[in-house]
C-alpha positions as CSV (number, residue, x, y, z in Angstrom):
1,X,23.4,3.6,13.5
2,X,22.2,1.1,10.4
3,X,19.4,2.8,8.2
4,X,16.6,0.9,8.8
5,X,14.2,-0.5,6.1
6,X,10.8,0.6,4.5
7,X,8.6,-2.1,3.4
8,X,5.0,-1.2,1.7
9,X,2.1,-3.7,1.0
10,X,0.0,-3.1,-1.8
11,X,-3.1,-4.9,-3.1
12,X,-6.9,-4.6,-4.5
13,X,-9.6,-4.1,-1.7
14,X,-9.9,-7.4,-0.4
15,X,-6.8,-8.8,-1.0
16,X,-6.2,-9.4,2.8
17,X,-3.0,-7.3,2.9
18,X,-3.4,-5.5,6.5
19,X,-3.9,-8.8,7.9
20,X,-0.9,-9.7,6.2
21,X,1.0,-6.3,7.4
22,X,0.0,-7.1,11.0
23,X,1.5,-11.0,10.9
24,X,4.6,-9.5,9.3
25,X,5.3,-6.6,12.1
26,X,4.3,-9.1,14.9
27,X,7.0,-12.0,13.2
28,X,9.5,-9.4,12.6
29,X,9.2,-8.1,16.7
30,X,9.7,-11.5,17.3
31,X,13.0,-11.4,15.6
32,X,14.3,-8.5,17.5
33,X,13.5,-5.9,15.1
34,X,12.3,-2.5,16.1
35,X,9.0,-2.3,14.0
36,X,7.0,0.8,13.1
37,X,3.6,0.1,11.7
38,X,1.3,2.3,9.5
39,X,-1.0,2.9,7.0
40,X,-2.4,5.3,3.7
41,X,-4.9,7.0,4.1
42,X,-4.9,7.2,8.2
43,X,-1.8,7.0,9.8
44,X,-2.1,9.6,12.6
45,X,-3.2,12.9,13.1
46,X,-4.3,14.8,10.1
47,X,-3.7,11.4,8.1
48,X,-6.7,10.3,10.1
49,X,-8.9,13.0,9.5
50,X,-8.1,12.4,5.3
51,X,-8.8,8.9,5.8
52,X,-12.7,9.9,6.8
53,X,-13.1,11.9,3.7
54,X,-11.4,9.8,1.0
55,X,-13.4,6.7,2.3
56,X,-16.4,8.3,3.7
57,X,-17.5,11.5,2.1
58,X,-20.6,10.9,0.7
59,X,-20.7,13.8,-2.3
60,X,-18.9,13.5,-5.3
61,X,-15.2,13.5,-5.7
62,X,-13.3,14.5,-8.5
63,X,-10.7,11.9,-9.3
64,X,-7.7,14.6,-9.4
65,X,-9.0,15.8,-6.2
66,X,-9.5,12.4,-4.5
67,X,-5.4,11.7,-5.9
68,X,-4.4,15.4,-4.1
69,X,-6.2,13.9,-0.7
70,X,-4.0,10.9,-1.2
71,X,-0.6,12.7,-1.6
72,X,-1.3,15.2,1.1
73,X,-1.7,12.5,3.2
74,X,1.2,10.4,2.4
75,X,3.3,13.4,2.5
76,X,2.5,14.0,6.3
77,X,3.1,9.9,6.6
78,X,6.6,10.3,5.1
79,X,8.0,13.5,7.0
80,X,6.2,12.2,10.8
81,X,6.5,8.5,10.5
82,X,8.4,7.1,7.4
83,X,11.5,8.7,7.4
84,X,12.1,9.6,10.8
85,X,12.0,5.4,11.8
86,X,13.9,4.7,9.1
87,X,16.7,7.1,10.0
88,X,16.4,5.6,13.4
89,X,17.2,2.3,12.0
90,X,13.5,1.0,12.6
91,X,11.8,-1.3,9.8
92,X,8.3,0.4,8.8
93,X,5.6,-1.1,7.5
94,X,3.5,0.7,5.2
95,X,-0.1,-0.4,4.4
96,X,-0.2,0.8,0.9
97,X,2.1,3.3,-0.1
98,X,2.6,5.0,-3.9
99,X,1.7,2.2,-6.4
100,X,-1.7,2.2,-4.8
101,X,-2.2,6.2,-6.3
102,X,-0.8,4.7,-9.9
103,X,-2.8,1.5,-9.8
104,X,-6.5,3.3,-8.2
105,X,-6.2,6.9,-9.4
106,X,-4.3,5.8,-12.5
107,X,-5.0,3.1,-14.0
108,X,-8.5,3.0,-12.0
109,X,-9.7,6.4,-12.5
110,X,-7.8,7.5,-15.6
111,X,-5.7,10.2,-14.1
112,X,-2.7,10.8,-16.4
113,X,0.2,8.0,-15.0
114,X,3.3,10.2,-15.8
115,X,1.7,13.2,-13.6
116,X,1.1,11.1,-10.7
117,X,4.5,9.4,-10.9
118,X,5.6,13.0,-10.5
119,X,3.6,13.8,-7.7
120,X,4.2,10.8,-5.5
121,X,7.8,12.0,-5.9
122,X,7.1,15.5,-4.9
123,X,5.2,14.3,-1.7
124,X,7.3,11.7,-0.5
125,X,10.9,14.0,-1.2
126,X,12.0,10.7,-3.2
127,X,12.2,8.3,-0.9
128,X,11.2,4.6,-2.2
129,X,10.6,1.7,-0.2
130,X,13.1,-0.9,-0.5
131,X,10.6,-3.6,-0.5
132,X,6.9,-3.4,-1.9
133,X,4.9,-6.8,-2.0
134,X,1.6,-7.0,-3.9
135,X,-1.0,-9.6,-2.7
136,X,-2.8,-10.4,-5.9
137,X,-6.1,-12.2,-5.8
138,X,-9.3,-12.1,-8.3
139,X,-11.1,-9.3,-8.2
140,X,-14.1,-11.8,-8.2
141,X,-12.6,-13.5,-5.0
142,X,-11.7,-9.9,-3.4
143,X,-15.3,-8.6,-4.0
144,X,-16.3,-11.7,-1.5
145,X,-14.0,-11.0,1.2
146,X,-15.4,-7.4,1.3
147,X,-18.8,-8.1,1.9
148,X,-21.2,-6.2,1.6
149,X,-20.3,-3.2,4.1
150,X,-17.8,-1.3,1.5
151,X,-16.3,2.6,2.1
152,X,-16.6,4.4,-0.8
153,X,-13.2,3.0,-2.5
154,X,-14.6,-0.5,-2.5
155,X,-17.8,0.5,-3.6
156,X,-16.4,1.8,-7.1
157,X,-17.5,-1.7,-8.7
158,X,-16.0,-4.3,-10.3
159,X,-15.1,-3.2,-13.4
160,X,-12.9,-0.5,-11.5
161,X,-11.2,-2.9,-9.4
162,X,-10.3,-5.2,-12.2
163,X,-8.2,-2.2,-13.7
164,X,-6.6,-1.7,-10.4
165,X,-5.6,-5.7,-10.3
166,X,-4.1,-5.3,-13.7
167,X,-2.4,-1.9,-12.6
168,X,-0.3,-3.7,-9.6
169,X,0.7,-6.1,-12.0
170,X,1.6,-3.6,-14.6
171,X,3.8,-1.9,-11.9
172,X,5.3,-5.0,-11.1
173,X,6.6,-5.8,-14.5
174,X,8.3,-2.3,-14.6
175,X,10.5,-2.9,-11.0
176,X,10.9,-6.6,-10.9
177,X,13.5,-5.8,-7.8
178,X,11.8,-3.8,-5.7
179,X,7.9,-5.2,-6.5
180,X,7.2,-8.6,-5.7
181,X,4.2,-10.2,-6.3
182,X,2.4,-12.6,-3.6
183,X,-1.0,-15.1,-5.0
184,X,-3.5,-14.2,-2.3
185,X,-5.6,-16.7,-3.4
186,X,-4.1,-19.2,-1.2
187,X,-4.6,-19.8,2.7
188,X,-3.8,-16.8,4.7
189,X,-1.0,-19.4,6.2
190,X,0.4,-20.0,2.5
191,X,0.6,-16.5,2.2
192,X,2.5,-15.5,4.7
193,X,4.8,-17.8,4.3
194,X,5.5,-16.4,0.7
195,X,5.8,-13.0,2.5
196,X,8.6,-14.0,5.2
197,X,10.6,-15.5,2.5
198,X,10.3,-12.5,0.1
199,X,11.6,-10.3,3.1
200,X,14.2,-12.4,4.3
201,X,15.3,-12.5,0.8
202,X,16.1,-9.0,1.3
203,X,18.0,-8.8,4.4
204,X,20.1,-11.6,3.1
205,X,20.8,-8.7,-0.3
């Protein structure tokens, strides 16, 4: 049986990236593809119950502790969902993934990069995806799409999510192969577009 493939989406809070996630998985089942679909925080389980306290807690939360809450859960995502479909020859999709800990708690909070490089390795055993795709948009833009209802990661204010944009395209600059970078300013029809010819690219490799 063929290894499958792991795909992540990454993106600033507003950057329409799950919508994008879902039109990929349901254009890929179209294809014939066996597709697993999931998501950080939240995937299932105990990656749910992290998901209410990373976005809902309403107490302070130290920025080391909010980045352990984020690996803990992405460790459980990798060992239950990730790398079992993979193995099984299944294509995930992954609704933010690793470079969303370096671009929010990094370059976002000001947690020390190089430490949670290391970490992210620890909790995800060292498996990468072979395919990450960053939506980038404005932050000005993003802010809109929002609204006004935010979770407590949206909420962190402009400024905040400005150093998050310019994270993602840090990290793209330093893996040109495996980071591709999608302008989600445009239609969400435009976009996807760009997205199905990034990941056919890859199949074709």
């Amino acid at each position: 049986m063929r290894r499958g493939y792991f795909i992540t989406l990454e993106g600033a809070d507003g950057c329409g990236k799950t919508t994008q996630s879902r039109l990929l998985q349901e254009y890929l089942e179209q294809q014939g593809y066996e597709v697993v679909w999931t998501r950080e925080p939240g995937s299932i389980g105990l990656g749910q119950r992290i998901r209410e306290l990373l976005l809902y807690y309403d107490g302070e939360v130290a920025p080391r502790c909010e980045a352990f809450l984020f690996l803990a859960d992405r460790s459980q995502n990798i060992e239950h969902v990730i790398k079992p479909a993979v193995a099984e020859g299944k294509i995930v999709i992954c609704d933010r993934h690793t470079d969303s800990t370096i671009a929010y708690q990094g370059y976002g909070r000001g947690e020390n990069i190089e430490e949670l490089t290391y970490l992210n390795n620890l909790a995800t055993a060292g498996m990468k995806p072979d395919l990450t795709i960053v939506f980038d948009v404005s932050t000005e833009v993003a802010q809109l799409r929002v609204g006004d209802e935010k979770d407590r990661m949206e909420a962190a204010g402009i400024e905040f999510h400005k150093k998050v944009r310019f994270g993602y395209l840090e990290l793209a600059k330093t893996e040109p192969e495996r980071i591709k970078v999608v302008n989600a300013d445009n239609s969400i029809e435009q976009v996807f577009e760009d997205t199905k010819r990034i990941v056919n690219n890859m199949f074709k490799k």
